[in-house]
Each structure stands twice: as structure tokens, then as C-alpha cells.
DRENROBA-284367 format. One record per residue (C-alpha): x negated, y, z; residue number from 1. Coordinates in steps of 0.1 Angstrom, whole numbers, plus 2048, in hexadecimal, padded with zeros to 3 digits. Each point is the difference from the previous one (the first is absolute). Example, Ala and Ser with C-alpha at 12.3 -4.5 7.8 and 13.67 -1.06 7.14 Angstrom:
! residues 2
<site><xx>785</xx><yy>7D3</yy><zz>84E</zz><k>1</k></site>
<site><xx>7F2</xx><yy>822</yy><zz>7F9</zz><k>2</k></site>
This chain:
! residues 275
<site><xx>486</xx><yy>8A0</yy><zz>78B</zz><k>1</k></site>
<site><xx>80C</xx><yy>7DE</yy><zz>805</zz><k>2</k></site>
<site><xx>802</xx><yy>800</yy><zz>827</zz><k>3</k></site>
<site><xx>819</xx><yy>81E</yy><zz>7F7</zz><k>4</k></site>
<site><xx>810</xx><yy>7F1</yy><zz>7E9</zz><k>5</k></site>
<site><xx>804</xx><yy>7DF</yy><zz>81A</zz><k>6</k></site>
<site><xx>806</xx><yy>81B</yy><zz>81B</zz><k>7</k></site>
<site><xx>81F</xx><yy>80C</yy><zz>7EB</zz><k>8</k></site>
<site><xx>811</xx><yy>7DF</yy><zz>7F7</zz><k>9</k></site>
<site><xx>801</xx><yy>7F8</yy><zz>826</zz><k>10</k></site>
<site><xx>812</xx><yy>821</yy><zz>808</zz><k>11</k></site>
<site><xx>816</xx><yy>7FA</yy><zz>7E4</zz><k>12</k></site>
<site><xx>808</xx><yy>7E0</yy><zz>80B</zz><k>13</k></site>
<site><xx>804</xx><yy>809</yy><zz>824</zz><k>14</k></site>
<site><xx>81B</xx><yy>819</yy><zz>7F4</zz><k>15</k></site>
<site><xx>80E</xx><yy>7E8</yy><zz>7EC</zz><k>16</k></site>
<site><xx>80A</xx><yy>7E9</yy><zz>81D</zz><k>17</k></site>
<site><xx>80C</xx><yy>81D</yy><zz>812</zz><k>18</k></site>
<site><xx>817</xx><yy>80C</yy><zz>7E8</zz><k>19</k></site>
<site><xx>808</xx><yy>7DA</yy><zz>7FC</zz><k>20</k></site>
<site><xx>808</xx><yy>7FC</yy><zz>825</zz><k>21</k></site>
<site><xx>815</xx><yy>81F</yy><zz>803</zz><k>22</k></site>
<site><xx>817</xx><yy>7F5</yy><zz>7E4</zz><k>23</k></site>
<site><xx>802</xx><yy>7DE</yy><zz>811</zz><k>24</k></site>
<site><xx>80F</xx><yy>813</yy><zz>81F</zz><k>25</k></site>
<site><xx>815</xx><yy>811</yy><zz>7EA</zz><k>26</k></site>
<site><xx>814</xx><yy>7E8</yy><zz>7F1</zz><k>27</k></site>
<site><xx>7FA</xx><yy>7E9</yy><zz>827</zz><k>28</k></site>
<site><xx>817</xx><yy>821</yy><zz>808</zz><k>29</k></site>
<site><xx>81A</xx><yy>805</yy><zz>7E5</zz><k>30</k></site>
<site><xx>804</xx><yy>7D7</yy><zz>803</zz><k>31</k></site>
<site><xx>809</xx><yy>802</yy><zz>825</zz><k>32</k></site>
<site><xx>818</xx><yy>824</yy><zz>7F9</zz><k>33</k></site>
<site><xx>811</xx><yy>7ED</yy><zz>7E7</zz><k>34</k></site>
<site><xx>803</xx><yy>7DF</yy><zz>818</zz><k>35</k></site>
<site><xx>80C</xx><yy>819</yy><zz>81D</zz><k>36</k></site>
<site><xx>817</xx><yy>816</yy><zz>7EA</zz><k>37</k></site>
<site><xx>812</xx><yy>7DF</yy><zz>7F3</zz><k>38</k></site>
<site><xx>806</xx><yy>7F3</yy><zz>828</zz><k>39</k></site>
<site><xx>80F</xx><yy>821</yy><zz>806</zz><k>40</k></site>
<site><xx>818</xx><yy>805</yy><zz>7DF</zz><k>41</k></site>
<site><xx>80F</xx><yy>7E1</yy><zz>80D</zz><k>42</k></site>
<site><xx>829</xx><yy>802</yy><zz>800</zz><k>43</k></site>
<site><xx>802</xx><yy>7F8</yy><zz>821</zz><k>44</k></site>
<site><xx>7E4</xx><yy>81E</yy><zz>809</zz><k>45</k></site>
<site><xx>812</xx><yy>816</yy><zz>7EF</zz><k>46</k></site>
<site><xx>809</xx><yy>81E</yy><zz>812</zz><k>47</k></site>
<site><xx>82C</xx><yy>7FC</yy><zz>7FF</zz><k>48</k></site>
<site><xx>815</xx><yy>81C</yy><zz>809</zz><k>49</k></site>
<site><xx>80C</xx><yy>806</yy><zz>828</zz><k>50</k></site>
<site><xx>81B</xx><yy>811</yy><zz>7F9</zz><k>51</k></site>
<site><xx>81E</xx><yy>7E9</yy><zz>808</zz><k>52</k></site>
<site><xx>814</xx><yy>811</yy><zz>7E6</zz><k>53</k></site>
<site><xx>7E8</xx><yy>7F6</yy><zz>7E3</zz><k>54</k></site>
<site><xx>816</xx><yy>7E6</yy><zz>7F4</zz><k>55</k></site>
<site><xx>821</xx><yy>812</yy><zz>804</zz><k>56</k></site>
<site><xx>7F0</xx><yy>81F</yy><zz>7EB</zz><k>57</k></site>
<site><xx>81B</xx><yy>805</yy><zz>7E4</zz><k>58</k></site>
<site><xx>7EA</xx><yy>7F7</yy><zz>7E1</zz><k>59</k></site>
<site><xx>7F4</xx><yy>7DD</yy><zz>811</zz><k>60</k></site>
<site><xx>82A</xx><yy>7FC</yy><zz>807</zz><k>61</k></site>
<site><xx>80C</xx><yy>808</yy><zz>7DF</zz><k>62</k></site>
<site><xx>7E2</xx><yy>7E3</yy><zz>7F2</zz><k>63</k></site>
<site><xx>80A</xx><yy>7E8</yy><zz>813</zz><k>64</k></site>
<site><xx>82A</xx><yy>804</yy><zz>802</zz><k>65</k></site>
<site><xx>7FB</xx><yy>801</yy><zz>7D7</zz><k>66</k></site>
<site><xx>7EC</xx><yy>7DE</yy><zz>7FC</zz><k>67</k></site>
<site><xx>81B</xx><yy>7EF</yy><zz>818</zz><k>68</k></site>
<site><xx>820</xx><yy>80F</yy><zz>7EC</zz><k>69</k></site>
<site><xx>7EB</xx><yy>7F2</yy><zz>7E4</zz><k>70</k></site>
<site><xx>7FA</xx><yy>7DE</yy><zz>80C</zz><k>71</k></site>
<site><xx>825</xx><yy>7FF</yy><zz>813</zz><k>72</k></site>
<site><xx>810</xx><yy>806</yy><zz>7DB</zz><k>73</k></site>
<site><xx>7EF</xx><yy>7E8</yy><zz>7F2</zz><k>74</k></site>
<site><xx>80A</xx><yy>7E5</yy><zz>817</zz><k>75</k></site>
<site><xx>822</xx><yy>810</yy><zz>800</zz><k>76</k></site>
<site><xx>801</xx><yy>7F4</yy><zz>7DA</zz><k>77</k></site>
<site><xx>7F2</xx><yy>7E1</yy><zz>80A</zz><k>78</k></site>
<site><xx>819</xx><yy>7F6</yy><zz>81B</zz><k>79</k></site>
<site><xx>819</xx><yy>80C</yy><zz>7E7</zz><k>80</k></site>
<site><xx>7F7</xx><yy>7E7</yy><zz>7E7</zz><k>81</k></site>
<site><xx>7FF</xx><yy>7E2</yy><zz>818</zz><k>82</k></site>
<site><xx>81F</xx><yy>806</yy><zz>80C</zz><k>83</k></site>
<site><xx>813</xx><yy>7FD</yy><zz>7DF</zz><k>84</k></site>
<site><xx>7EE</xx><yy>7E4</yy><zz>7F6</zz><k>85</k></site>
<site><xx>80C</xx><yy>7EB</yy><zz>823</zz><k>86</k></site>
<site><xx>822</xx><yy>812</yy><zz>7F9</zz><k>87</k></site>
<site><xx>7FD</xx><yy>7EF</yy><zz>7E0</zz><k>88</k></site>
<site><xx>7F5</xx><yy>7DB</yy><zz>80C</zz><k>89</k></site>
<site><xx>816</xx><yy>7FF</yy><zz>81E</zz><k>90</k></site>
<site><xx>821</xx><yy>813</yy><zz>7F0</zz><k>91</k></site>
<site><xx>7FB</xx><yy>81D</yy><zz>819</zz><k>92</k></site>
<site><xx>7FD</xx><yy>7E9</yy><zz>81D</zz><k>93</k></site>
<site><xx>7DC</xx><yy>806</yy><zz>809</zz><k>94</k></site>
<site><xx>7FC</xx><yy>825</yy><zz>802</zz><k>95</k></site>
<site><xx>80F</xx><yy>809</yy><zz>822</zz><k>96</k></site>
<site><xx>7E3</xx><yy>800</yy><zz>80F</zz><k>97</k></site>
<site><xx>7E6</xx><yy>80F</yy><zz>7E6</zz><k>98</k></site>
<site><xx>81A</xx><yy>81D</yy><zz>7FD</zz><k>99</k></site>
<site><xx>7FB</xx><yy>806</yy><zz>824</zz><k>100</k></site>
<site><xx>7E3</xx><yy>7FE</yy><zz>801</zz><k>101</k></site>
<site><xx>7F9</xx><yy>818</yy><zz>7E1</zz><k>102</k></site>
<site><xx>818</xx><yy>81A</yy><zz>813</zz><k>103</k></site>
<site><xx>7E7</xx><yy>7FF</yy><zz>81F</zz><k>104</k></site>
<site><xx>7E0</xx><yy>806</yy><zz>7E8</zz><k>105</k></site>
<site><xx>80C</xx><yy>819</yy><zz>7EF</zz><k>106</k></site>
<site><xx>813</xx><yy>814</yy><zz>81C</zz><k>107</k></site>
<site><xx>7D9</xx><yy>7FD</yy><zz>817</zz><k>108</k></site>
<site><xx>7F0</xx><yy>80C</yy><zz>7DE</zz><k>109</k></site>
<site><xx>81B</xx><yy>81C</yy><zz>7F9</zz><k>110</k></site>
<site><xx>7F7</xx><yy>80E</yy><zz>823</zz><k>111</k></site>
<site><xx>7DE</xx><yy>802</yy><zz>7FC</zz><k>112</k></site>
<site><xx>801</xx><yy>826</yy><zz>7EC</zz><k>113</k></site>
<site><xx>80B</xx><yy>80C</yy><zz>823</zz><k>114</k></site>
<site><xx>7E3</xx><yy>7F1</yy><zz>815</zz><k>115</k></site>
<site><xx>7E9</xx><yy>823</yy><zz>80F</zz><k>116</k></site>
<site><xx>7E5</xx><yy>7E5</yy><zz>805</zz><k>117</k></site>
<site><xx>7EE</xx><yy>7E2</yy><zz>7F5</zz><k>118</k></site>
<site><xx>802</xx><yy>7ED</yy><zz>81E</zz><k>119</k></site>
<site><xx>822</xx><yy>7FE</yy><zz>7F8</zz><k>120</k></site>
<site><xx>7FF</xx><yy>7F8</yy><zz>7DA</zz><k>121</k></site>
<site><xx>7E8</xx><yy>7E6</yy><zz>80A</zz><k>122</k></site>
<site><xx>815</xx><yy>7F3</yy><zz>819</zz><k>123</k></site>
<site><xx>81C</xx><yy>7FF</yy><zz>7E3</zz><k>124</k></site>
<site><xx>7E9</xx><yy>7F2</yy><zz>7E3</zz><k>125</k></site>
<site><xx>7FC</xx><yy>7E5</yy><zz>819</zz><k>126</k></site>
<site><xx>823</xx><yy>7F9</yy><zz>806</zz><k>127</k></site>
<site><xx>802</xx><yy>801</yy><zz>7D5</zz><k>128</k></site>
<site><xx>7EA</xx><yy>7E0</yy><zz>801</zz><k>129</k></site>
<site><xx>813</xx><yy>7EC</yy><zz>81B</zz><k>130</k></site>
<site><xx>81D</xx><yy>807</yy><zz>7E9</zz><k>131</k></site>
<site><xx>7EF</xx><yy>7F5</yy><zz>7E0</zz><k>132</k></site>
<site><xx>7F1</xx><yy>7DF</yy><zz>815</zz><k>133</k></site>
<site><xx>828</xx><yy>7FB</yy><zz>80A</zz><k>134</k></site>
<site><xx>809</xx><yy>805</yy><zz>7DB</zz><k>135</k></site>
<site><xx>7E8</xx><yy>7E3</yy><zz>7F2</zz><k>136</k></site>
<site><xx>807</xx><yy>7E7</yy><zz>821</zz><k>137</k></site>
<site><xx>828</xx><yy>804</yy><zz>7F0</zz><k>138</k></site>
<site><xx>7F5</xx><yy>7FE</yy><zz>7DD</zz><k>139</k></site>
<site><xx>7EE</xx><yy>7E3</yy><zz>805</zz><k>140</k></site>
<site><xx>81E</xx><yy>7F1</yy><zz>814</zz><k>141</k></site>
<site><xx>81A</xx><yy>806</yy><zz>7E3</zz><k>142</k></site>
<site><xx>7E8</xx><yy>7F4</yy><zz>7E5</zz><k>143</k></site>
<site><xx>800</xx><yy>7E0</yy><zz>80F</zz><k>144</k></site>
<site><xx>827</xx><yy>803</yy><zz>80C</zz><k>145</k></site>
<site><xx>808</xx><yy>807</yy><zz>7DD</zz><k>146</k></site>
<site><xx>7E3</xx><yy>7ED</yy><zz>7E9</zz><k>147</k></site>
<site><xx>7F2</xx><yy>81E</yy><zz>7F3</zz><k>148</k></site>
<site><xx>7EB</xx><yy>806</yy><zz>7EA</zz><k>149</k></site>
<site><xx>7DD</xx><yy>812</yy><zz>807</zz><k>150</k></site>
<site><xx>7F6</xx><yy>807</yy><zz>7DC</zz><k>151</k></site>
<site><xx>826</xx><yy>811</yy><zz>7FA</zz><k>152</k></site>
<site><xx>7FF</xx><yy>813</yy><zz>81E</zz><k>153</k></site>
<site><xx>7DF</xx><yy>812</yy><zz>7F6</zz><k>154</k></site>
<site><xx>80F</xx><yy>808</yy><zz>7E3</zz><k>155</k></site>
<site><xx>81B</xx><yy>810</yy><zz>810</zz><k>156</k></site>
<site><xx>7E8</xx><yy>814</yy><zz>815</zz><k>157</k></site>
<site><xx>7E8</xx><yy>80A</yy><zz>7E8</zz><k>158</k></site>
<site><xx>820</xx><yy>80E</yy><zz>7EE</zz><k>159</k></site>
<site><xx>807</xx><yy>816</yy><zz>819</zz><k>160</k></site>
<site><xx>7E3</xx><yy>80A</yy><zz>80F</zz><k>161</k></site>
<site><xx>7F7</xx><yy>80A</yy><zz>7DA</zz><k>162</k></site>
<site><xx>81E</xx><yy>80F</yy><zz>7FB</zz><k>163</k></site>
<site><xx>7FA</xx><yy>815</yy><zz>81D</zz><k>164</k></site>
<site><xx>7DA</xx><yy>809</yy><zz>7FB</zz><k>165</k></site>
<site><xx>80D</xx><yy>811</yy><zz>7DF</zz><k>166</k></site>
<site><xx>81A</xx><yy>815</yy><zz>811</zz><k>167</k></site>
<site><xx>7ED</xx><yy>805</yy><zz>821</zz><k>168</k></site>
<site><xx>7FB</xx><yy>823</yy><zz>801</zz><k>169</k></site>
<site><xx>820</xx><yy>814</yy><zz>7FD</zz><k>170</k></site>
<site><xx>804</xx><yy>820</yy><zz>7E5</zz><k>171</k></site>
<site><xx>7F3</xx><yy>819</yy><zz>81B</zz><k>172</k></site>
<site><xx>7DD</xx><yy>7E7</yy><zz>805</zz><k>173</k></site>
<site><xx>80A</xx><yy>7F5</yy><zz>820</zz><k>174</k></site>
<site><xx>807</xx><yy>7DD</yy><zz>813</zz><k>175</k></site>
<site><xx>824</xx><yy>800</yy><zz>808</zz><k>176</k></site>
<site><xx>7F4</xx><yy>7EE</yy><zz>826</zz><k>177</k></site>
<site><xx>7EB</xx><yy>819</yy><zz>807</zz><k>178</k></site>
<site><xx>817</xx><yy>81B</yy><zz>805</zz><k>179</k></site>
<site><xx>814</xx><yy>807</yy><zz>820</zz><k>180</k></site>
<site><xx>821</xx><yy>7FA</yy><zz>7EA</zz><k>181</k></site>
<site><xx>7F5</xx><yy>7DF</yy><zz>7F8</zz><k>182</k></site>
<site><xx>810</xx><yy>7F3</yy><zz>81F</zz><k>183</k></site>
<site><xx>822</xx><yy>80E</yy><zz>7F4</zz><k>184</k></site>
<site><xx>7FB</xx><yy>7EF</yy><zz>7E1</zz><k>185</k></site>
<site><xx>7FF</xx><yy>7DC</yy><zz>80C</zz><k>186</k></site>
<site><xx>81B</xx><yy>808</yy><zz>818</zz><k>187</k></site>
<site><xx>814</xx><yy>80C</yy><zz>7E2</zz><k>188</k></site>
<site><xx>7F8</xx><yy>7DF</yy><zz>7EA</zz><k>189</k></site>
<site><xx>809</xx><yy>7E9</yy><zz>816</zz><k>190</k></site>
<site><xx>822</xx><yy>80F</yy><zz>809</zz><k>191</k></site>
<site><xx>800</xx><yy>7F9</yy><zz>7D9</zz><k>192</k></site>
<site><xx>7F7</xx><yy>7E0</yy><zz>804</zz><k>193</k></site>
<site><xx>81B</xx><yy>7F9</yy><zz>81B</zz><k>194</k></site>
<site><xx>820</xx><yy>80D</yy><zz>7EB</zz><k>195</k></site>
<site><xx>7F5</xx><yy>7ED</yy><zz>7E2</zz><k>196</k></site>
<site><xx>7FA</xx><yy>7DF</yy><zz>817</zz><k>197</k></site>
<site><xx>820</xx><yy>802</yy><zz>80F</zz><k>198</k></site>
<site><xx>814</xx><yy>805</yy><zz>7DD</zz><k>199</k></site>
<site><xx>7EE</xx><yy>7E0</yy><zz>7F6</zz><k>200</k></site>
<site><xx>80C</xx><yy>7EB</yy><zz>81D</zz><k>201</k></site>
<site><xx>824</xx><yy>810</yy><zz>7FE</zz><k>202</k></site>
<site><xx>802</xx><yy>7F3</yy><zz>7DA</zz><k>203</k></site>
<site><xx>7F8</xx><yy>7DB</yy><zz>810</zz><k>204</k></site>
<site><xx>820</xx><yy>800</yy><zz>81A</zz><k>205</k></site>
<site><xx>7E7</xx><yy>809</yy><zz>81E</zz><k>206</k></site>
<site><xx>80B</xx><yy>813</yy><zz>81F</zz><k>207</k></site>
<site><xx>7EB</xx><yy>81D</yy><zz>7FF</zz><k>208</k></site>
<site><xx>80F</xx><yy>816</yy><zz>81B</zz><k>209</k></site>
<site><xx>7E6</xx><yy>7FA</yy><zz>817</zz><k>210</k></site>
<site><xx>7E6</xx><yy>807</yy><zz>7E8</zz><k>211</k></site>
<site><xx>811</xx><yy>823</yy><zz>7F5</zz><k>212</k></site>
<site><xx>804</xx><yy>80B</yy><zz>828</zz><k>213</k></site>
<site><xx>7DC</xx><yy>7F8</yy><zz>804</zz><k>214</k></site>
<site><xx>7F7</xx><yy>80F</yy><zz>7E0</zz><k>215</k></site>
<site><xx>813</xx><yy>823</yy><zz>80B</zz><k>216</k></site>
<site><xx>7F1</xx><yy>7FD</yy><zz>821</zz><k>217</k></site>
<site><xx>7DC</xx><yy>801</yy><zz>7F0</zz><k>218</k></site>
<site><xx>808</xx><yy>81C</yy><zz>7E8</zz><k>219</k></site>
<site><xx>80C</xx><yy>813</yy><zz>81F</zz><k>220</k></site>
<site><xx>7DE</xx><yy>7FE</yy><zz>80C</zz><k>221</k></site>
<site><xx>7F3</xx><yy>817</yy><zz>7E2</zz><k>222</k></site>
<site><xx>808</xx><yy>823</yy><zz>814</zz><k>223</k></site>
<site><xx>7EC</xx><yy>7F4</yy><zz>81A</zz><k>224</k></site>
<site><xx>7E3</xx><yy>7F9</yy><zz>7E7</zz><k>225</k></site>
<site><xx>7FD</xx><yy>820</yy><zz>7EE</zz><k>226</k></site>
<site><xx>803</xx><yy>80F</yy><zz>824</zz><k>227</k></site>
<site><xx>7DC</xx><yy>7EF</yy><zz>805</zz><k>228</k></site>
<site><xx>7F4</xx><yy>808</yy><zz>7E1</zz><k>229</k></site>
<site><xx>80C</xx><yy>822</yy><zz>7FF</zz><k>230</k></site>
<site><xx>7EE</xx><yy>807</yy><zz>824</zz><k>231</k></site>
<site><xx>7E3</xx><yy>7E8</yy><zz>7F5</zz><k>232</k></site>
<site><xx>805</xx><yy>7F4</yy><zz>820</zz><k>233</k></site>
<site><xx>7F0</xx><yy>7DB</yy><zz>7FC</zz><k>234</k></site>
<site><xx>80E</xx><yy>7F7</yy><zz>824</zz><k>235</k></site>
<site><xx>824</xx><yy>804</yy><zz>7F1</zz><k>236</k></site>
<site><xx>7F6</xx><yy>7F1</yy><zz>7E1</zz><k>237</k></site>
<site><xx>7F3</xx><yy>7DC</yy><zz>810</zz><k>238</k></site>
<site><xx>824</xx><yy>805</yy><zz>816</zz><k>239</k></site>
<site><xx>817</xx><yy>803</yy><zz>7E0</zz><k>240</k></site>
<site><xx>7EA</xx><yy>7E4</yy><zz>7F0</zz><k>241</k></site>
<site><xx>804</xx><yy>7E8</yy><zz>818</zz><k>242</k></site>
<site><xx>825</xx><yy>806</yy><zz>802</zz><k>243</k></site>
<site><xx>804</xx><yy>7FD</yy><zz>7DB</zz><k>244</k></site>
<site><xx>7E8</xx><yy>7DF</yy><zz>802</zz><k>245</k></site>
<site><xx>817</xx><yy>7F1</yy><zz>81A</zz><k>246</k></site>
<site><xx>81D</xx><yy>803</yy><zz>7ED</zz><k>247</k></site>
<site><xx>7F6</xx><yy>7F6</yy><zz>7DF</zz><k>248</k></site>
<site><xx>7F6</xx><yy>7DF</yy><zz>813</zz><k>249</k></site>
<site><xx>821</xx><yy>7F6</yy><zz>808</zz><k>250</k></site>
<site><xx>80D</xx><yy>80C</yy><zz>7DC</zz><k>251</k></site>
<site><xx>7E8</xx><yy>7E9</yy><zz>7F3</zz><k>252</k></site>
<site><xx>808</xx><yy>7E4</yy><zz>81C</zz><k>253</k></site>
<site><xx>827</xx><yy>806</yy><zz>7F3</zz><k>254</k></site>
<site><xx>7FA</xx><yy>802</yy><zz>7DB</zz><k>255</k></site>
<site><xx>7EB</xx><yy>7D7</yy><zz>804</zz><k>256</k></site>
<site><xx>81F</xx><yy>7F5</yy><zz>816</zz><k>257</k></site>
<site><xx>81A</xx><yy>80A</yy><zz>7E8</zz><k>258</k></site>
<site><xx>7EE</xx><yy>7F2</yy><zz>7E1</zz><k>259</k></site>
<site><xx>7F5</xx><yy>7DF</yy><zz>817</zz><k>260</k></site>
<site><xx>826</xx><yy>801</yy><zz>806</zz><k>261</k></site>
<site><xx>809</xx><yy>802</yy><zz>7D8</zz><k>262</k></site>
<site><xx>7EC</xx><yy>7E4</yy><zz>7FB</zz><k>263</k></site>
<site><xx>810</xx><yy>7EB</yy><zz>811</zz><k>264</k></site>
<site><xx>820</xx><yy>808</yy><zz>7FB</zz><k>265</k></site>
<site><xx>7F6</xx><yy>7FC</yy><zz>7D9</zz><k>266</k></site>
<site><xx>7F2</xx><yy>7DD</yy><zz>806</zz><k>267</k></site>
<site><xx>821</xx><yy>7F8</yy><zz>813</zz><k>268</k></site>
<site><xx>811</xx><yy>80E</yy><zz>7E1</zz><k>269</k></site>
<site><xx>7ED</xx><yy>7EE</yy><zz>7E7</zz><k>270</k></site>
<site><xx>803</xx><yy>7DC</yy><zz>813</zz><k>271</k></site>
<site><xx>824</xx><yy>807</yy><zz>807</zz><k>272</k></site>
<site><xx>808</xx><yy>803</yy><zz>7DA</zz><k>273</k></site>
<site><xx>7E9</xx><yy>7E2</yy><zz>7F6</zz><k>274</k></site>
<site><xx>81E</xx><yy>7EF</yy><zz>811</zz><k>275</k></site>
């Protein structure tokens, strides 16, 4: 009975390391499945799409040309706010250039809704950054021109970016620059802009007939423009934009000379009459 009983115990127990060993394997297995799954969900292993088209499909477009008109509007405000506080420190002196600037962003960023592909926003989200670098290079510059003050300024800019975060999607829950009409819009405001500069000047005595041909001469660009937009033809919109570009240039260039000009003349003024 008790050989039997030893005879037993070791078949148990050679059953027992069996089943012991083939658990070991087991798990040896699942270890090295796990080890090679995790190389090859990897996101550079991942298979990506051949289709050269993938990013240009319309739902990828519409993603991306939204988070830009987002981010563009934003720093629309932003600019917007710096620029009236250096209008503020510098009498209206130090803007020229911001305000040119500002046009150039925001005409690159009211093309984008016509871009068919993303190469091309991209290409123009790119061209958005050189502008904002440019922006804070001539910032900087009138700070110091000026002796501005960095804690006012962000005040100034957290107003309006603020300001325009609470506003930024219009009644219909859109972005205003992500619609092809966009383009026509900032066209529009700075025509604005223009007739309401000039007045100004013509209430100080300045000569301001340069300024108004140059003026008409840009708003006789604006058939051209909704020509382009109308035939969302991006080839004739980068023509009529770089017209327009050109000529608000030397508006701006005229605008600095004739309030340089004022300046002077007042200072001759004012020392003249001190006796």
C-alpha cells in the first residue's frame, strides 16, 4: 500500500512540474507578444495613408483652415491692441509700420479659405509667423523709441485679445476668417481705415492729396479682388494682393513723410513764436 501510495505522489509531482513548465512558457509567450506588439504600434510603424490626397480630403481641410482663422483672430486682436497703445506713447508716430505690417497678416490669413490644399495653407501659416516675428522685432523697436512700458502694453493686449475671445464666433457660429468673404472684409476695413486717416491729417493743415490718389488707386483694385474670389481662382487672388500690398506701401511711406513733415514744421512754429 505504501509503495502505491509513494508511487502516486511521484506521478503527481511529475505532473505538477509539467503543468508548472507549460504555464512558464506561457506567460515566456504572452511577455514576448506583448514586447513585439509594443515595437510594432510604434507611431512611426504605423501604417500612414498613400494616398497623396489624404491631407487635402475636405474634413482634414476644414480642421485645420478653422484652427488657423482661430489663432489668426486672436492675434488680429492682439496686434490691434499694441498698436493703440504705441499710437498712444508715440502720438501716432510709431504705428506706420505695425499697420503694415497688420495689413500683410491679415490679407495672407484672409486668403487662406480659398487654398484647395494644405501644402499651400502651410506654405501661408508660415508666411503668418514671419509676419508676427516682424511684428515683435518693430514692437520691440518702438518700446524702446518711445520708453514704453511692458506691463501697460500687456494690458492693452490682454484687453483686446479678451475682448475678442468673447465675440469670436459670429451669430451664425462661424470665424469671420475662415470664410472665402473674409478677404473682402479686410479689404473693406482698411479702405475704412484710409478715409478716416486722411480726415485726420486734413484737420492738422497736411497735404493729403497724395494720400487720397493712392488711396483711390487701392480701392480701384477691389473689382479685381472679388474677380479672384468670385472664380476662386487663388492665382488671381496672390496677383490682386500683391498689387494692393504694393500700394498700400507707398500710402503708408507718404502718410510718415507728411506727418515727419508736420513735425517739423510745428517745431519751427513753436521756436519761431518763443521769439
Amino acid at each position: 500500500m505504501s509503495v502505491k501510495l509513494m508511487e502516486a505522489d511521484r506521478g503527481q509531482g511529475n505532473c505538477g512540474w509539467q503543468n508548472g513548465f507549460f504555464v512558464a512558457v506561457c506567460f515566456l509567450a504572452i511577455v514576448l507578444l506583448i514586447q513585439s506588439a509594443s515595437a510594432v504600434v510604434n507611431v512611426d510603424t504605423i501604417p500612414a495613408s498613400k494616398d497623396p490626397n489624404y491631407a487635402d480630403r475636405p474634413e482634414a481641410m476644414v480642421s485645420l483652415k478653422n484652427h488657423i482663422a482661430y489663432v489668426c483672430e486672436l492675434q488680429d486682436a492682439r496686434m490691434g491692441g499694441t498698436i493703440r497703445y504705441i499710437g498712444t506713447i508715440s502720438n501716432g508716430n510709431g504705428t506706420a509700420t505695425l499697420d503694415q505690417i497688420r495689413d500683410d497678416y491679415l490679407i495672407s490669413a484672409s486668403s487662406i479659405p480659398l487654398m484647395p490644399t494644405s501644402d499651400e495653407v502651410l506654405k501661408a501659416r508660415d508666411n503668418l509667423h514671419m509676419y508676427t516675428t516682424r511684428f515683435s522685432d518693430e514692437v520691440t523697436i518702438q518700446m524702446v523709441r518711445y520708453n514704453g512700458n511692458s506691463s501697460t502694453l500687456l494690458l492693452y493686449t490682454r484687453a483686446a485679445v479678451n475682448a475678442a475671445d468673447a465675440s469670436i464666433l459670429r451669430a451664425n457660429g462661424t470665424l469671420w476668417l475662415s470664410d472665402t468673404s473674409a478677404r473682402l472684409d479686410v479689404f473693406n476695413r482698411d479702405s475704412m481705415d484710409r478715409t478716416e486717416q486722411i480726415g485726420v491729417l486734413r484737420t492738422c493743415s497736411i497735404d493729403t492729396a497724395g494720400m487720397q490718389n493712392l488711396s483711390e488707386q487701392i480701392d480701384a483694385q477691389r473689382p479685381a479682388l472679388v474677380q479672384a474670389l468670385t472664380n476662386r481662382s487663388v492665382a488671381d487672388l496672390k496677383t490682386a494682393n500683391e498689387k494692393i500690398q504694393t500700394l498700400t506701401k507707398e500710402y503708408r511711406d507718404a502718410v510718415e513723410s507728411a506727418r515727419a513733415a508736420w513735425l517739423i514744421r510745428a517745431k519751427i512754429d513753436a521756436m519761431t513764436a518763443m521769439g
